[in-house]
Each structure stands twice: as C-alpha cells, then as structure tokens.
C-alpha positions as a printed NumPy array, in Angstrom:
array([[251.388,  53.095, 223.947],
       [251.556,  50.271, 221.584],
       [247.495,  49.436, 221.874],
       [246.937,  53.362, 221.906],
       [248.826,  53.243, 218.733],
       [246.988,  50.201, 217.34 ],
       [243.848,  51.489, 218.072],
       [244.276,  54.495, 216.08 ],
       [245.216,  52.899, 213.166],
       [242.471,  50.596, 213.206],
       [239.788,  53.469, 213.   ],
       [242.029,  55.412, 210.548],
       [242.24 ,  52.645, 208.193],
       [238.057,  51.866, 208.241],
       [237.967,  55.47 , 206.762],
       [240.142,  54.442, 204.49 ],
       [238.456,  51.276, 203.468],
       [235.687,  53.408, 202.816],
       [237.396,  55.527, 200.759],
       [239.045,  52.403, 198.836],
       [235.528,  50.763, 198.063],
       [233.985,  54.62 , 197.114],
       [236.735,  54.258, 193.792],
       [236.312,  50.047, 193.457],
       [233.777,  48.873, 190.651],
       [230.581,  48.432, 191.351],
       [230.499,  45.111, 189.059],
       [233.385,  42.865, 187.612],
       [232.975,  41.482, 184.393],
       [232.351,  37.58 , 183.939],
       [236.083,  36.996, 182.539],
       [237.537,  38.961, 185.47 ],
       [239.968,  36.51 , 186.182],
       [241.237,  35.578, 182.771],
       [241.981,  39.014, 182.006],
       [243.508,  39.545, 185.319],
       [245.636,  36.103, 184.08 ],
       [246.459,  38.108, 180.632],
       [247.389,  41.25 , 182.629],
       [249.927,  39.697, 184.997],
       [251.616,  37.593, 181.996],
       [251.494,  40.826, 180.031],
       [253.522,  42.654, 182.97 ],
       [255.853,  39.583, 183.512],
       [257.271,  39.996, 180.03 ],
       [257.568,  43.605, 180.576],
       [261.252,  45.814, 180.653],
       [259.144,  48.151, 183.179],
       [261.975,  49.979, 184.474],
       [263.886,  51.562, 181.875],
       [266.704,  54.171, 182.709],
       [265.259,  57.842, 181.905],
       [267.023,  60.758, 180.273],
       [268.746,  63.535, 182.82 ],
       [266.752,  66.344, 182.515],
       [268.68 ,  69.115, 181.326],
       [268.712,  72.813, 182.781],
       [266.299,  73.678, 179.737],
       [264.084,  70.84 , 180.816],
       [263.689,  72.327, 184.496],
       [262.287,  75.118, 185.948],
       [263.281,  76.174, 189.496],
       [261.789,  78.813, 191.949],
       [263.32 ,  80.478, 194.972],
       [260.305,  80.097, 197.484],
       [261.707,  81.727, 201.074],
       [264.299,  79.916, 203.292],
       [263.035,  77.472, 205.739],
       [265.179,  75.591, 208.485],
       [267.936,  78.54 , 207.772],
       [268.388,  76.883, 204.43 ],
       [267.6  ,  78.114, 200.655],
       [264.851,  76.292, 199.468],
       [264.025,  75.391, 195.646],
       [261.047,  74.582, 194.307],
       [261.953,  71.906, 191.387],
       [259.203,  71.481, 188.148],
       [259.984,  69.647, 185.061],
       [258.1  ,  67.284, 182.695],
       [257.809,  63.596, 183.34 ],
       [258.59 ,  61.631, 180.323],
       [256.729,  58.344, 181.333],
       [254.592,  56.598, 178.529],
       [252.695,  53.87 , 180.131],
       [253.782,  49.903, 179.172],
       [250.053,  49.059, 178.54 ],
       [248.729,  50.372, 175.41 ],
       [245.198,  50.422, 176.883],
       [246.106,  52.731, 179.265],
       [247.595,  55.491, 177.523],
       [244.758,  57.278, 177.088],
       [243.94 ,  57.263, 180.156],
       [247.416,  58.468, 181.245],
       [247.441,  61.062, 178.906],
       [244.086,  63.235, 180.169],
       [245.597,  63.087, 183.533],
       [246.942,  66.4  , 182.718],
       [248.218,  67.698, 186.207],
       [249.945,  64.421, 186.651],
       [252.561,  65.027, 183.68 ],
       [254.274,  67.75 , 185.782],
       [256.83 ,  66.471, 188.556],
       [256.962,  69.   , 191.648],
       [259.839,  68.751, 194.463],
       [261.333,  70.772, 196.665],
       [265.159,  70.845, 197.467],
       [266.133,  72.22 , 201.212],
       [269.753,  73.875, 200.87 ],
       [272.291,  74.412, 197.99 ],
       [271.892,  70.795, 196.551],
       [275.623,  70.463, 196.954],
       [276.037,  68.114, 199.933],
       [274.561,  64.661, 199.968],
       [271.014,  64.826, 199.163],
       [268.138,  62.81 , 201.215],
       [265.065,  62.512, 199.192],
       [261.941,  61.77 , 201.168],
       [259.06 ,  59.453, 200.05 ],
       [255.958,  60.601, 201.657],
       [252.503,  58.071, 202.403],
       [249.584,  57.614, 200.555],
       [247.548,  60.617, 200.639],
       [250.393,  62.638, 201.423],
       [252.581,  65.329, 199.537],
       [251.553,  68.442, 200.913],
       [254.978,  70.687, 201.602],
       [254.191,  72.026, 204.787],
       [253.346,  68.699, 206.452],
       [256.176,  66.922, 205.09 ],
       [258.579,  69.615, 206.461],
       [257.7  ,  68.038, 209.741],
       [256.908,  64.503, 209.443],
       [260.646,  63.905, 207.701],
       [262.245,  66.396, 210.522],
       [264.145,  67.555, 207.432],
       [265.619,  70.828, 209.954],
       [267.194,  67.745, 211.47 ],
       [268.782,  66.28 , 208.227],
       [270.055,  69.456, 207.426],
       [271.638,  70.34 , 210.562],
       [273.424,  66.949, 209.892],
       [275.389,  67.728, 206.864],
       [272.545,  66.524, 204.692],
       [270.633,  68.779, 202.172],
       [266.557,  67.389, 201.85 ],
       [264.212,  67.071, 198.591],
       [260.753,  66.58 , 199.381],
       [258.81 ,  65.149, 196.55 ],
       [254.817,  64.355, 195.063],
       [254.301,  61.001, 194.142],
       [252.058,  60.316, 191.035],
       [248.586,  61.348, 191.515],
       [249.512,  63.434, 195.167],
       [249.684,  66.678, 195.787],
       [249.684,  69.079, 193.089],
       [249.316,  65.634, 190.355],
       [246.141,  65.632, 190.728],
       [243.019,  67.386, 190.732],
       [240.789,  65.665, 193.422],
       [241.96 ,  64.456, 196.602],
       [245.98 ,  63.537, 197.062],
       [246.398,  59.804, 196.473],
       [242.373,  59.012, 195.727],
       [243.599,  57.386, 192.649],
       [246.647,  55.556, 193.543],
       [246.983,  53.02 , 194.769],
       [243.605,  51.983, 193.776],
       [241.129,  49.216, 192.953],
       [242.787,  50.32 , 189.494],
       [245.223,  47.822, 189.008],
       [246.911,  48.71 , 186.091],
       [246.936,  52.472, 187.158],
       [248.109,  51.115, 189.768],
       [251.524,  49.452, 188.494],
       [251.653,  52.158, 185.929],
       [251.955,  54.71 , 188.631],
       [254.388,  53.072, 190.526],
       [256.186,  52.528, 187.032],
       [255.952,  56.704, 186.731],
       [257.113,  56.859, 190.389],
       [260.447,  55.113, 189.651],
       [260.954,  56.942, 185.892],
       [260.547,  60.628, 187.585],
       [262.354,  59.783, 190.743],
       [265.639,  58.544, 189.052],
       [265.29 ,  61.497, 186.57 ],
       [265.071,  63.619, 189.203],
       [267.889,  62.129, 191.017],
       [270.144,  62.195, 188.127],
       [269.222,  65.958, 187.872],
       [270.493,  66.53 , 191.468],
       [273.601,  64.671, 190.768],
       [274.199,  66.242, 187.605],
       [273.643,  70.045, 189.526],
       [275.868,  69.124, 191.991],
       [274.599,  66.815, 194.688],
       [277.877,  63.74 , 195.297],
       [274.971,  61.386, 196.467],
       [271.162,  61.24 , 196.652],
       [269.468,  58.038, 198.713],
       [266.336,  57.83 , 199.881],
       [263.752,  57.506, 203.352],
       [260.042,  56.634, 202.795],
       [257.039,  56.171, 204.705],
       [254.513,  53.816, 203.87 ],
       [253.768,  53.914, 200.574],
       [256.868,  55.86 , 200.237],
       [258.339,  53.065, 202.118],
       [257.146,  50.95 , 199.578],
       [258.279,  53.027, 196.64 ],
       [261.94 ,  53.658, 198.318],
       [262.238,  49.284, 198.636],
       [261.281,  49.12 , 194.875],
       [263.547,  52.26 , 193.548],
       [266.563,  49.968, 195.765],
       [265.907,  47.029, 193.029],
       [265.919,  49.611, 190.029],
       [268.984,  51.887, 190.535],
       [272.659,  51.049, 190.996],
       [273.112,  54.492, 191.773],
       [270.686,  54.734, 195.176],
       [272.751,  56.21 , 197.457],
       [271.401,  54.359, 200.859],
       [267.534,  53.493, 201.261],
       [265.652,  53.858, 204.347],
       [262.068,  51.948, 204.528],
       [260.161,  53.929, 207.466],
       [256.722,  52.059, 207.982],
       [256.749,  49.572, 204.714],
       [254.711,  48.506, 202.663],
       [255.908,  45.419, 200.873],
       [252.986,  43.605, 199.37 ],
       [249.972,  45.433, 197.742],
       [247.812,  42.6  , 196.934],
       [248.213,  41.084, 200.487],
       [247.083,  44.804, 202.271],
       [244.437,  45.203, 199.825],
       [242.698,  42.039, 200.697],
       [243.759,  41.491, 204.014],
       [242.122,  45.264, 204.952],
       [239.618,  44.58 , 202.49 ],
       [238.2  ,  41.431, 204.146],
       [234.526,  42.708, 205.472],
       [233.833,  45.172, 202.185],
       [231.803,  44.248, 199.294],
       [234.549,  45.025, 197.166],
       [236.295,  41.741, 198.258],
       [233.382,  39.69 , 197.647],
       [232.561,  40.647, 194.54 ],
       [235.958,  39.62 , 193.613],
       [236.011,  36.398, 194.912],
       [232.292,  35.723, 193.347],
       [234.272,  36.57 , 190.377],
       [237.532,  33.992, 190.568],
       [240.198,  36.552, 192.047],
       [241.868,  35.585, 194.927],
       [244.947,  37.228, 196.588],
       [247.494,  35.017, 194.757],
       [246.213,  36.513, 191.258],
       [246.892,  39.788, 192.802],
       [250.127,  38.639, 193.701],
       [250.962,  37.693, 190.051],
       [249.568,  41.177, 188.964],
       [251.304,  43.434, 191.332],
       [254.472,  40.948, 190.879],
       [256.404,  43.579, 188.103],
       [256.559,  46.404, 191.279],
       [256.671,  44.366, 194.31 ],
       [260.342,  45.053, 196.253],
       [261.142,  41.209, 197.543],
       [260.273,  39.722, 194.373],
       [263.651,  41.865, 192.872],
       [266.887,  41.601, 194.427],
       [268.126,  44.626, 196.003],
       [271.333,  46.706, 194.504],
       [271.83 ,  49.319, 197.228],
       [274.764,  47.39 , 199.689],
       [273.351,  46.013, 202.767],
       [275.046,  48.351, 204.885],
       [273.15 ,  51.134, 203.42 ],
       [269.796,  49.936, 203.592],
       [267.633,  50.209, 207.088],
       [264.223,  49.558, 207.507],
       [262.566,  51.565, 210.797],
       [259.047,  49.808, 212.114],
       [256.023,  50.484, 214.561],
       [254.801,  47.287, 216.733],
       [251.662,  48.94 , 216.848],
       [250.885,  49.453, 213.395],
       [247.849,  47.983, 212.057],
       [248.008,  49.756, 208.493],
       [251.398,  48.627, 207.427],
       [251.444,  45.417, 209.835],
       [254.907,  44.405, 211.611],
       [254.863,  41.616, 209.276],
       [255.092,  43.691, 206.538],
       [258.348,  45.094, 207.709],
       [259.506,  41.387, 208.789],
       [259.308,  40.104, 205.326],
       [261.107,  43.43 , 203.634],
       [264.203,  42.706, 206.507],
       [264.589,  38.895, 205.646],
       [264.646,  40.068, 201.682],
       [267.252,  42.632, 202.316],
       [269.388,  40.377, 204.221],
       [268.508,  40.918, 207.418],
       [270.215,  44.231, 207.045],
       [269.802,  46.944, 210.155],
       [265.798,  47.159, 211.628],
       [264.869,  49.695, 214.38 ],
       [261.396,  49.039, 216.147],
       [259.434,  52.22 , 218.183],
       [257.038,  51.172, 220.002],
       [253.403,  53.242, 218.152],
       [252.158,  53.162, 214.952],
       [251.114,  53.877, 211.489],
       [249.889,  57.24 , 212.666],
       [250.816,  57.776, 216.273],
       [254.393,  57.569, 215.759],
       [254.939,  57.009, 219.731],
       [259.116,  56.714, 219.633],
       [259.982,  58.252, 216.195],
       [262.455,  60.45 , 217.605],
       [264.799,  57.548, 218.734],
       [263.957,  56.296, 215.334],
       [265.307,  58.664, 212.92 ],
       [268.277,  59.105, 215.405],
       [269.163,  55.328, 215.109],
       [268.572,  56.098, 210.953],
       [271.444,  59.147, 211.421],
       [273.882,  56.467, 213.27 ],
       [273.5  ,  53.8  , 210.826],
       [274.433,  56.568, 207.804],
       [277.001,  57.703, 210.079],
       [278.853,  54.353, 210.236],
       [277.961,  54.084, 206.683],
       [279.521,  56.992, 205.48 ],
       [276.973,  59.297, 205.12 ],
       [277.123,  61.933, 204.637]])
C-alpha cells in the first residue's frame, strides 16, 4: 500500500512541477541573488504578524446555504484587512480583486468548540472539503466545523485555485501566507466573539503548513493538528524542482536552497517557537508520501517537542489508513479536553 501510495504521488507531483515551472520566470535578472539577499534581510526586520481587528457583525455578511451533516450551515464573507509588508508589492496585492474577500463556511450553530480546517494547495472547493476533513464526523463529536479558502484558492481567485500561491513568486509568496495568518485569526476572533468557547485548527499540506505557522502566531489557538506537513518551502521547491529548468536557471544565477531558506525564514513554522501547549498539538503523517516527504513531518515533531505523531501507512493523495488517523486525532483531543 505504501509503494501504491508512493507511486501516485510521484506522478501527481510531475504534473505539478509542470504546473510550477508554467508560472516560474523565464529569465532571472543578473543581480538575482543580491536582491534575493535584500529581500530576506528586508523580511527579517519585519513585525509580519500583527494582531488584526475582530470583525464586527457590520463587517460580516452571513448566508444560510441548506443543512448538511444534519447541521445548519453558514456561509461566512467579510473583508480582509491585510496590506502587504513590502511596499513593492502593494500594487500588485491590490488588483487582485477577488482575493480581498475572505469566504468560510461554519457547520452547526458556532456555539460548541469550533475546528477550523486548512485545506492543500489547490484546494478550497466546499464540496470536496466536506469529505476530505470528514467534518459529519467532527460534528457528531461535539465539535462544530469551519471550512475555509486560503489566499488565492477557491473563490480568491480568478484562474485556477492555488496557481498563484505558493509560487515561483516569492514575495507573493510570504505575503500570502502573511494574509493567511491576518484573515484566519480575524476570523477566529469573529467565531469566538459570536459564540464559539474555542476554535483550533487541522490542516493538510499546505494547510498543514499554514496550521504549524498560525501555532507560532496566536496564544489563543485552541489545539493544532498538522495532517500531511509541509514545513520547509524552499527545501520542497528545490528538492521537487531538481530536473526543471527553473532550478537551473537559478543556480546559473547564484540562488541556492539556503538563500531560499533565508527568504522564506519570516513564515517558516520551526524557525518560531510554538505557543499552542504540547498536549494540544498532533501532527498525523503518510510513509508513503512523496509530496510532503516523511521527513518533512520528522522535523515539524522534533520542533514541537516531540509532541503526539500518528503514521498511516499511504500517501499524499492515496490516503491508505486515514480513517485510523483522524480517530487517533479525536483521542488525543479527547484526553486533551476537547471538546
């Protein structure tokens, strides 16, 4: 099951590779790497992850769509707030119209502890979701579920979900994930402020990778569950990057994967330290996954103090064991506490 699994992901991500070099630049300028030297000291004196204002009930506008999973469900719009850190990218920022709007959903009243799921890259669409997150299952277990769009997913954007983040892009890049973390705690200080006693968080992948980095941010994190990691940008991007002519025209031009490093350094989860306790965090993991590599998950666990790890046996894709999975997530939020 766990080469089936492998195997998978391994054609799966040369697709993506593709898709990857389709949005790199066809040609880096001479002084790539000083500017990429600028850019990471220019993030490494940033305050990137300010505290946002609670939207108010004037701020938001909610939607009774029909119940699902015998539960009310909400559909959750307000403005995000986020003005970029980098000058030179406001612009940008700014014509990215659809992206200004953050969408959610909230399954059931909002008035029991609330799990908010972190979907992958390319991800976001509500009727998927419903099913990879087994939120019927959450629910029936005294938790109530938000699903919610990551910048530049879903209904952010106007092409295809995630084509522009992450990206070859690097300062969209960290200026996305600095938008992720600004509309996610608004949001959850909405939920709390409506009604919800708790809100904590399960990802997948890049979720996964958002949920470690919103653990470093905010006090107020409820539990965090990494499902699939990410932890280090720079090292996927050039380790899956290896055979494309994307990579070599960055090394022709003086980048290696340690500048990346320093670039991506502001958002990367195990170069924080964590603030959720370690008896609420869990990280679940495929041995079979080639996209987000065990090592990945490995590196997150020894960061957050070796803290509780469940292994399935498939992968990125062919989640071969996820059912024991999220039930070993419900015990360990059971002993916790939670809900």
């Amino acid at each position: 099951m766990t080469g089936a699994s492998a195997a998978i992901d391994r054609g799966v991500l040369r697709m993506m590779e593709r898709q990857m070099s389709s949005t790199a630049p066809r040609g880096l300028p001479r002084d790539a790497r000083a500017r990429l030297l600028e850019l990471a000291a220019a993030y490494r004196a940033a305050p990137f992850f300010p505290a946002p204002p609670t939207p108010t009930a004037a701020d938001v506008t909610e939607t009774r769509e029909p119940n699902a999973y015998d539960a009310p469900v909400t559909a959750i719009r307000f403005t995000s707030g986020y003005r970029p850190f980098l000058g030179l990218f406001r612009e940008e920022h700014h014509r990215r119209i659809e992206n200004h709007t953050v969408h959610a959903r909230l399954y059931g009243t909002g008035t029991r502890p609330v799990m908010l799921c972190l979907h992958g890259w390319g991800g976001g669409t509500w009727w998927f979701e419903e099913r990879a997150f087994v939120i019927g299952y959450w629910l029936r277990r005294g938790f109530d579920v938000a699903l919610f769009q990551l910048p530049h997913h879903g209904e952010r954007t106007r092409g295809r979900s995630g084509a522009l983040f992450p990206s070859a892009n690097l300062v969209r890049t960290n200026e996305a994930f600095g938008q992720a973390i600004w509309d996610l705690r608004a949001f959850a200080a909405y939920l709390r402020a409506r009604g919800a006693p708790s809100v904590g968080a399960m990802g997948m992948s890049l979720g996964g990778y958002t949920t470690a980095l919103w653990a470093t941010v905010d006090p107020e994190l409820a539990f965090a569950v990494a499902m699939i990691p990410a932890v280090s940008m720079s090292d996927l991007m050039w380790r899956h990057g290896e055979e494309s002519p994307a990579r070599r025209r960055a090394v022709a031009a003086g980048v290696s994967s340690d500048l990346l490093d320093d670039v991506f350094a502001v958002h990367a989860p195990t170069t924080r330290p964590v603030l959720v306790p370690r008896e609420r965090l869990m990280i679940v993991a495929g041995k079979g996954d080639r996209i987000t590599p065990p090592d990945q998950a490995e590196t997150l666990w020894k960061h957050w103090r070796q803290c509780a790890i469940h292994w399935f046996p498939g992968g990125h894709l062919a989640q071969v064991g996820r059912g024991d999975a999220f039930r070993a997530v419900r015990k360990h939020l059971q002993v916790a506490g939670l809900p």
